[in-house]
N, C-alpha and C positions, 0 to 999 in steps of 0.2 A: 190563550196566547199562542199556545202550538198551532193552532190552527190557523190562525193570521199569520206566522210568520211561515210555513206551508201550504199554497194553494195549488190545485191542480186547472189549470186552463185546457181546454180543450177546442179544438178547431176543424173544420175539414180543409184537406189538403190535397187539391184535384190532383195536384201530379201524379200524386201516389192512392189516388180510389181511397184513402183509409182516413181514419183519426190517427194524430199525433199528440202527443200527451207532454206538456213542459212542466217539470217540478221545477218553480221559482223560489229560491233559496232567499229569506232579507238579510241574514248574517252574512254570506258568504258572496253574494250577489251573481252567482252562477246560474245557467239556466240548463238542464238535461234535457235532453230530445229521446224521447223512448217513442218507435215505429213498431208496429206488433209484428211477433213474430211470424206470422201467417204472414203477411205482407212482405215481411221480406225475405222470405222463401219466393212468394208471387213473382214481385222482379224480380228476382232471378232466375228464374227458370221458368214462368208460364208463359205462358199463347197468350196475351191479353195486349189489348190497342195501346195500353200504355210503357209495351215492350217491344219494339222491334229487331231486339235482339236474335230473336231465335229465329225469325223468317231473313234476318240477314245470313245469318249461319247457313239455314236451307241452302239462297242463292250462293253463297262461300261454297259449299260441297258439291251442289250441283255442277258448279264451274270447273272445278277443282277436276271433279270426274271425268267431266268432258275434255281439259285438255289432258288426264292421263291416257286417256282411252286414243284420243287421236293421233299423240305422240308415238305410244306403242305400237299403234297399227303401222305409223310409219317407218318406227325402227324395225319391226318384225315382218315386214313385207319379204325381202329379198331371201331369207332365209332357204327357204325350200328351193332355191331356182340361182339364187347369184352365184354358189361357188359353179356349177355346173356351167352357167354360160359366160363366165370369166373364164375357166378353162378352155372352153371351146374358141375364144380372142386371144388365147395362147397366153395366158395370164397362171403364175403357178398355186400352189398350195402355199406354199407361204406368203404369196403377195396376197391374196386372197384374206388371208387373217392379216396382214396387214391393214386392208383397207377398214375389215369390221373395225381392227383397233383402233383407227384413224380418225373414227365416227368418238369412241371413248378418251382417245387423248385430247381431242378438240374442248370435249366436257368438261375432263380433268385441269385444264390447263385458266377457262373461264369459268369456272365454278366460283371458285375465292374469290376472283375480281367484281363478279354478280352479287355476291355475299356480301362484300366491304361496302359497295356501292348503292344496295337495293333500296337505302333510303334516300339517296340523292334521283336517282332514276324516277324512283317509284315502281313499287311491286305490282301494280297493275297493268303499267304503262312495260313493263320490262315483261309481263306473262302473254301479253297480245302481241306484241312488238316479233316477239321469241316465236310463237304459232303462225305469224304470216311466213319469218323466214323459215323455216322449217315447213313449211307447206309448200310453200316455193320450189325451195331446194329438192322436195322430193319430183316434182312434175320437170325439172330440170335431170333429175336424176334419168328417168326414162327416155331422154333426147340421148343418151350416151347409147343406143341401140343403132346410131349409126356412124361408132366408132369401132375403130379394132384395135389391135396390139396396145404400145407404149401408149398412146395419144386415145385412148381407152380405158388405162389404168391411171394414167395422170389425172384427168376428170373426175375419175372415180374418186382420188384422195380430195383431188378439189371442191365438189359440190359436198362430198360427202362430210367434208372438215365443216361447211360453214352449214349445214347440218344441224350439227351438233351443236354449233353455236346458238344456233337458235332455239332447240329444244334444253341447251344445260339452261339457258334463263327462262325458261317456260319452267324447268326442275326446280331451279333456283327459289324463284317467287312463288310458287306454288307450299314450297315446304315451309315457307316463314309466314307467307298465309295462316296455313291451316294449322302452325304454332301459335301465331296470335289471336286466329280468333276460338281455336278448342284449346286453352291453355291445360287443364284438367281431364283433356281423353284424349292425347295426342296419339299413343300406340292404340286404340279402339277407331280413331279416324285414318288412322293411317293404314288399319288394316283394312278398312271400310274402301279407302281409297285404290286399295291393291287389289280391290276385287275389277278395277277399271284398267288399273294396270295389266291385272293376269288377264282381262276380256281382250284387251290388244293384241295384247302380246299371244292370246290365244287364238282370235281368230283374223291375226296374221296371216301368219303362217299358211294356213288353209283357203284364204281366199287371196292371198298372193299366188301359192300352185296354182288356184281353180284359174283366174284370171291370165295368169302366165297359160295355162292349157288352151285358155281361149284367142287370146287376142296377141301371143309374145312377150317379149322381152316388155316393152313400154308401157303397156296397160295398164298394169296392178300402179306403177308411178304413178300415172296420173290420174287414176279414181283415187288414192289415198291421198297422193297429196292435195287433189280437188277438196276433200271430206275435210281435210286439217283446214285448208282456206275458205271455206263455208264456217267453220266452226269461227275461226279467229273473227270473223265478220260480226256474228252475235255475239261473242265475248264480252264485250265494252257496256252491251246492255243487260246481263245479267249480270257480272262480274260487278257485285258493290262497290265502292270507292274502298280507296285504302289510302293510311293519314299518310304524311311526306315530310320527312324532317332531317335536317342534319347531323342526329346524334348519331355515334361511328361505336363499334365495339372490337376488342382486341384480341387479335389473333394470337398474338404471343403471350397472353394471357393464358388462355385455352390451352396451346401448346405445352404449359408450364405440369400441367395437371397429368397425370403419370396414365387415368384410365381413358384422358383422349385417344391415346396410342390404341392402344388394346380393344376399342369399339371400330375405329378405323379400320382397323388389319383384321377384325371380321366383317364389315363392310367391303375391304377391298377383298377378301377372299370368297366370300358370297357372291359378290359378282364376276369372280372370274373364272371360280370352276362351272357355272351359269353358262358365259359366254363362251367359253372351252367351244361349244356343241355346234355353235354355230356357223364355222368353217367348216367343220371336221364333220357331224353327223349324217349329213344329207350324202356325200359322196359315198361312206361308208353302208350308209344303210340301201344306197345305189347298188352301190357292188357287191355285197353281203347277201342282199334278201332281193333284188331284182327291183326295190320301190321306184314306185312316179313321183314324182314334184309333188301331185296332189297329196299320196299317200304318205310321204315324209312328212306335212306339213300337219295332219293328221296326228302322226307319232309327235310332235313337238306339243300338239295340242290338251294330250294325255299331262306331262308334268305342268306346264303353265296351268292346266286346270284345276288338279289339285291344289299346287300354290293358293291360286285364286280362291278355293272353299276354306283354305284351312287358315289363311293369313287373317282375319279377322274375330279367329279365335283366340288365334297368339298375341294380336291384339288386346283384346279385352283380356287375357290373364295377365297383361305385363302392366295393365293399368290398373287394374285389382292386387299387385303386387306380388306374383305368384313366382318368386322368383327367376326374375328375367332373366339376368347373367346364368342361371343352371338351362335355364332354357336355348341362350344363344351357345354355350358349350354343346349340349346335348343333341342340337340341331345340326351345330356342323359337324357332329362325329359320324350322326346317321347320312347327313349327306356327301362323308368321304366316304361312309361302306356302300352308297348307292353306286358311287362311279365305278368300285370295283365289277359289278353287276351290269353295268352300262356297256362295258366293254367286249365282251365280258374280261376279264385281266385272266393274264395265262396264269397265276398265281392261284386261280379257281376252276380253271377249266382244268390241272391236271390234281383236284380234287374229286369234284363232283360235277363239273357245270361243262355240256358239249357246248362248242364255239359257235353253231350254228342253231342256238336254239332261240330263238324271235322272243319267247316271252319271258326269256332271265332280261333282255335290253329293256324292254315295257317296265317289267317291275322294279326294274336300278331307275328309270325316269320318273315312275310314279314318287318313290320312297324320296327322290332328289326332292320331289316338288314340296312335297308336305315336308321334309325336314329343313330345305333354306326357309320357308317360309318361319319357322321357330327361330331359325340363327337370326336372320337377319332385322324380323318385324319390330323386338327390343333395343336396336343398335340407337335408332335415334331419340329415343327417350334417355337411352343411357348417355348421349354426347352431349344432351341438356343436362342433365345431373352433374357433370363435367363442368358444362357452363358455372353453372349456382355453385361449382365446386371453385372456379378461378374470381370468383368474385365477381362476372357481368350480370348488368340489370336484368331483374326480372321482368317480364311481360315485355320487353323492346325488340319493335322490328328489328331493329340493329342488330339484336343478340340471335333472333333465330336467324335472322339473314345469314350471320356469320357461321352460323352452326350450320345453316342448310346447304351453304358454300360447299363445307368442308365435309358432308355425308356426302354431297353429289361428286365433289373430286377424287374422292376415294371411291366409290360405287365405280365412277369413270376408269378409274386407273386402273380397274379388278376388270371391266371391259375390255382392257387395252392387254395387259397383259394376258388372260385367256385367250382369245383369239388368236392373239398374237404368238405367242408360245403354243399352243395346240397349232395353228398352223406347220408351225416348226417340226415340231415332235411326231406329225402326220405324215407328213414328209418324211423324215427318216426315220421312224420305228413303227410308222401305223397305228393306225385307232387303237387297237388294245392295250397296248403299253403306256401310248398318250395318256388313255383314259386312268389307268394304273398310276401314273405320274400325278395326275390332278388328284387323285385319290390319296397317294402320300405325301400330297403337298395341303391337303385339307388337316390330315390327321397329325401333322406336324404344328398348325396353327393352335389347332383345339389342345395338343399339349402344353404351348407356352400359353398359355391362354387362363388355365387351369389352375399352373404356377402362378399365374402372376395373384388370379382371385382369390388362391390358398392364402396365400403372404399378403395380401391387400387384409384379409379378414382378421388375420392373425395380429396385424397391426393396429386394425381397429381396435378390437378386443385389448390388446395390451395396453393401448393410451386410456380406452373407457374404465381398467382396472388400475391405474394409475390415478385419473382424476376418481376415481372414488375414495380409494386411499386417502390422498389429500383432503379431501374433502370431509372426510372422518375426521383429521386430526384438526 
């Protein structure tokens, strides 16, 4: 009788290559589906005709690369050469960090709005849309080579704002991508990603001098931004679709969560003692050490480098769970002691360190590079935690959109103010001090920073010894 009223049927089931097994119940009239567990290991994660998941991933990353890689090159181009030949149009040190900031407020300001929206848009359609303008604007940028003074700098804010418009939604859709299709390695692909970032950003710099050496002011504009408008061209046919739907998730939700704050304000502090250099470094190491265009862009090449080997380290520990948050603390402590060295800060020079020694600046850039990359590579996995902490849906565009909003307008605001403040501070107390300021203004973060994870633990711990308690009785 047991065996009548238990039988095993057995089938093949092409979708899935394998047997599927149904215990048919006659009491209860239920039926189980058991899929072996080999099999579904398979789908999910192997190379096999009946998975295209993983080769859609490939083309997800490959894309994703590509427009890090072209974005950077565009933001990092002027570095070695714009403050110099801004000043030479009679344009100052402060307007100057102005205008990099202008590039970062434009970001900060459309980040959230790209966020709320990226399901109505569409994240595809807003990541190609993003790379034409931004390719654009930079071949536009280099016609200002036949402009001088006010009507010089006014362009400069003008081409340079809409810019950024177009690269925050290349940011924007790019980071809720690469959240929804690597739900489970987002800090190991994000550091994977930053190796395209740091490639830009690294040989910027160097082939903006080289090409500034050759051809002027306009050149370097318009072979990068040619390269961004090439790119955005093949976009559409590698870039896999991506699904489009009305569902919205909430900002003031997120807001509610006490370590949204706390990931932000290392995000924005990561990127503005970062951006700090970018006014300020080129004229200083001008004047300092006698360097060319080429040769500065060289020096800038050193920490963006390291960044780029070490970010995908920090990556795979924050996903393996190696303590993140010790790691974003500890990152930005070392890379407030790097600016001390950058400067080098008079605070060291009447220690041990002469003012004029080239390779105390080298090793404060190197130690900058490998230690933002720790602060910062954790921030966005931690502002998803945050997410899951206010209660929005798991695995929704919606929800990374909103998150990626809100990394990239903090990242942006940390742009704006660096620049912008180091222009300032350059101006009236000089590189050393400046640099000394960004330096106490890192190590002021990482102290509230500290307090807040002490007392966040401390609370945990006390509610998890409360419900046990009760849970005794």
């Amino acid at each position: 009788m047991e065996e009548e009223r238990a039988r095993l049927i057995t089938s093949e089931e092409t979708s899935y290559g394998g047997v599927v097994m149904f215990n048919a119940s006659a009491d209860q009239g239920s039926v189980h589906v058991q899929v072996p567990e080999k099999e579904e290991r398979h789908l999910a994660n192997g190379p096999t005709p009946q998975n295209p998941g993983r080769h859609r991933r490939k083309f997800t990353l490959m894309s994703l690369a590509t427009m890090n890689f072209a974005a950077c090159m565009c933001y990092a181009i002027p570095a070695p050469f714009f403050p110099g030949e801004a000043q030479s149009r009679g344009v100052s040190d402060t307007a100057v960090g102005l205008v990099f900031g202008a590039y970062a407020f434009f970001c900060m300001v459309t980040g959230p709005l790209f966020g709320k929206y990226i399901n109505v848009i569409g994240a595809k359609f807003m990541l190609v849309a993003g790379m034409f303008v931004a390719g654009t604007c930079s071949v536009l940028f280099g016609m200002l080579d036949y402009m001088e003074g006010d009507v010089f700098l006014a362009f400069c804010f003008l081409i340079r704002g809409l810019e950024a418009v177009g690269v925050s939604a290349c940011y924007t859709a790019s980071f809720a991508i690469m959240a929804k299709e690597f739900p489970d390695n987002v800090a190991t692909v994000l550091g994977t990603l930053e190796i395209f970032t740091g490639a830009g950003m690294m040989i910027g710099p160097p082939v903006g001098g080289a090409l500034y050496s050759l051809g002027g002011y306009k050149v370097p504009f318009l072979v990068v931004g040619g390269f961004m408008l090439v790119c955005a061209v093949f976009m559409p046919m590698i870039l896999p679709k991506q699904a489009v739907s009305e569902e919205t998730a909430s900002l003031v939700a997120l807001l509610k969560v006490p370590s949204t704050y706390v990931s932000s304000l290392a995000i924005m502090t990561c990127a503005a003692v970062y951006a700090f250099l970018e006014p300020t470094l080129q004229p200083y190491l001008n004047l300092k050490f006698d360097m060319t265009e080429a040769q500065v862009g060289l020096i800038f090449l050193l920490s963006v480098g390291l960044y780029t080997l070490s970010a995908p380290l920090w990556g795979w520990l924050t996903d393996k769970g190696v303590f993140p948050r010790l790691l974003m603390v500890l990152g930005l402590l070392f890379t407030a002691a790097s600016y001390l060295l950058i400067g080098p800060s008079p605070l060291l020079e009447s220690i041990f360190v002469e003012g004029n020694d080239l390779w105390v600046v080298l090793v404060g850039l190197g130690l900058s590079g490998v230690s933002l990359g720790a602060a910062l590579v954790p921030t966005f996995p931690e502002l998803l935690k945050s997410a899951r902490e206010a209660g929005l849906q798991e695995d929704s565009l919606a929800t990374y959109g909103l998150v990626s909003g809100v990394y990239n307008c903090m990242y942006s605001l940390g742009e704006f103010i660096g620049p912008t403040l180091g222009g300032f501070l350059d101006d009236q107390y000089h590189f050393p001090i400046a640099s000394t300021a960004t330096a106490g203004f890192g190590g002021v973060v990482v102290i509230g920073m500290s307090f807040f994870y002490f007392y966040e633990n401390r609370r945990k711990k006390s509610q998890s010894s409360c419900s046990d308690a009760r849970s005794s009785h």
